[in-house]
C-alpha positions in Angstrom: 86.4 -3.0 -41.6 89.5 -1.5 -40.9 90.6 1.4 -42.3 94.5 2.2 -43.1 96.4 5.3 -44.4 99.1 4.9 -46.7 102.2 4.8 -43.7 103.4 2.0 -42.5 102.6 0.2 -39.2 105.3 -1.0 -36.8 103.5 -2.6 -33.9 101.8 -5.6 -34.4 99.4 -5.0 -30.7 98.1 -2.0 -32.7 96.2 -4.9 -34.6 95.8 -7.6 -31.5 92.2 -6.1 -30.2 90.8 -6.7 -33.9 92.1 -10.0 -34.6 90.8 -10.9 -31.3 87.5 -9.7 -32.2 87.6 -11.6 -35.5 88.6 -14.9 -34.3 86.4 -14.8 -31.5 83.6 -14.0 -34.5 84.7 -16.3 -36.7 85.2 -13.0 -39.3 88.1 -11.7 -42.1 89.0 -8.2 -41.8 88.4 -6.1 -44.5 91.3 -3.1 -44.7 89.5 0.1 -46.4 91.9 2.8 -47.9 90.6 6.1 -49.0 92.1 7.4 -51.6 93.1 10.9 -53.4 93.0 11.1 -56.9 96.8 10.6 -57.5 96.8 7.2 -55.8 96.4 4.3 -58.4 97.1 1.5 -55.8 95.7 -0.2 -52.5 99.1 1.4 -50.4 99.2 -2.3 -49.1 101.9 -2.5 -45.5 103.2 -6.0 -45.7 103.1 -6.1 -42.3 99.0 -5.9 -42.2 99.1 -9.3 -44.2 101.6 -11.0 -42.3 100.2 -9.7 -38.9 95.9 -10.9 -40.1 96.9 -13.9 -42.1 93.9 -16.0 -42.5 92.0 -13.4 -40.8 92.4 -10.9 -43.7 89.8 -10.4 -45.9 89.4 -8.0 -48.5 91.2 -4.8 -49.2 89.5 -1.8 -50.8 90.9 1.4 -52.6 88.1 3.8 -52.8 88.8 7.6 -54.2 87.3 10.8 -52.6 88.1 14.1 -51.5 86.3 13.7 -48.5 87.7 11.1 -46.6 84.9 10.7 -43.9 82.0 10.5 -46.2 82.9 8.3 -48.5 83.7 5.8 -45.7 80.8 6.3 -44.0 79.3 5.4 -47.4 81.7 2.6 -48.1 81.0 1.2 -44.7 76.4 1.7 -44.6 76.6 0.5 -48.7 78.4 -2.9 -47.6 76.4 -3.1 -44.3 80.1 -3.3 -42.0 79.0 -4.0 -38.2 82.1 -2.3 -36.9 84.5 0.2 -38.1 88.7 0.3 -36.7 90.7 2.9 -37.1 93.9 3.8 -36.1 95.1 7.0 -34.1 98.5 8.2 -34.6 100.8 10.3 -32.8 101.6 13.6 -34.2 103.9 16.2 -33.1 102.5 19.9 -32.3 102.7 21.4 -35.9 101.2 18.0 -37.7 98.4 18.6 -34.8 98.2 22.5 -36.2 98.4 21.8 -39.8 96.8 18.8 -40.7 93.2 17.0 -40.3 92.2 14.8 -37.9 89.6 12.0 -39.8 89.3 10.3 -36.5 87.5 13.3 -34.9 84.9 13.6 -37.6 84.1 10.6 -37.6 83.4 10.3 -34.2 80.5 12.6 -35.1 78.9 10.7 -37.7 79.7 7.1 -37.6 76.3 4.9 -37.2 78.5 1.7 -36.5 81.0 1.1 -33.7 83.9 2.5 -33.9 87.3 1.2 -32.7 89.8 3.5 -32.4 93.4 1.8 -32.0 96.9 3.6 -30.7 99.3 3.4 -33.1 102.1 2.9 -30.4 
């Protein structure tokens, strides 16, 4: 399970540890997004789909406030064995102003969890 924010991704290594991981598995790669209420759509990154091909699975647009619980959820409801996210860089007042999903879920994830560089 991998899950995506709704910016685009410019680096295709940022995805080359799990596609690895899924060919060597045999699996698909499910992209998760969480979304707010506003958001109708899976925020779908060409890219993604040209980077995975036949190692893409499904994509899924779930709708919370609370970003970390309801993938937690997401990923115990649909019994996930690992969970990717990716880390992005952020300048010193996007680190003041704005939260970081990564952190919390560091504290509560029951799976794996893969964190990725964006760069």
């Amino acid at each position: 399970m991998l899950a995506l924010d709704n910016q685009t991704l410019e680096h295709s290594f940022t995805f080359y540890v799990p596609l690895q991981l899924a060919k060597k598995w045999d699996n698909k790669i499910d992209l998760i997004h969480v979304a707010n209420k506003n958001e109708s759509s899976f925020p779908f990154d060409p890219f993604v789909g040209n980077f995975l091909q036949d190692y893409m699975g499904e994509a899924h647009l779930v709708k919370s406030k609370d970003v970390g619980f309801k993938l937690m959820d997401f990923v115990r409801s649909n019994d996930y064995q690992l969970l990717v996210m990716v880390k992005r860089a952020k300048g010193f007042w996007a680190k003041l102003f704005t939260k970081d999903h990564i952190s919390e879920e560091i504290q509560r994830c029951f799976v794996p969890l893969l964190i990725v560089p964006e760069d």
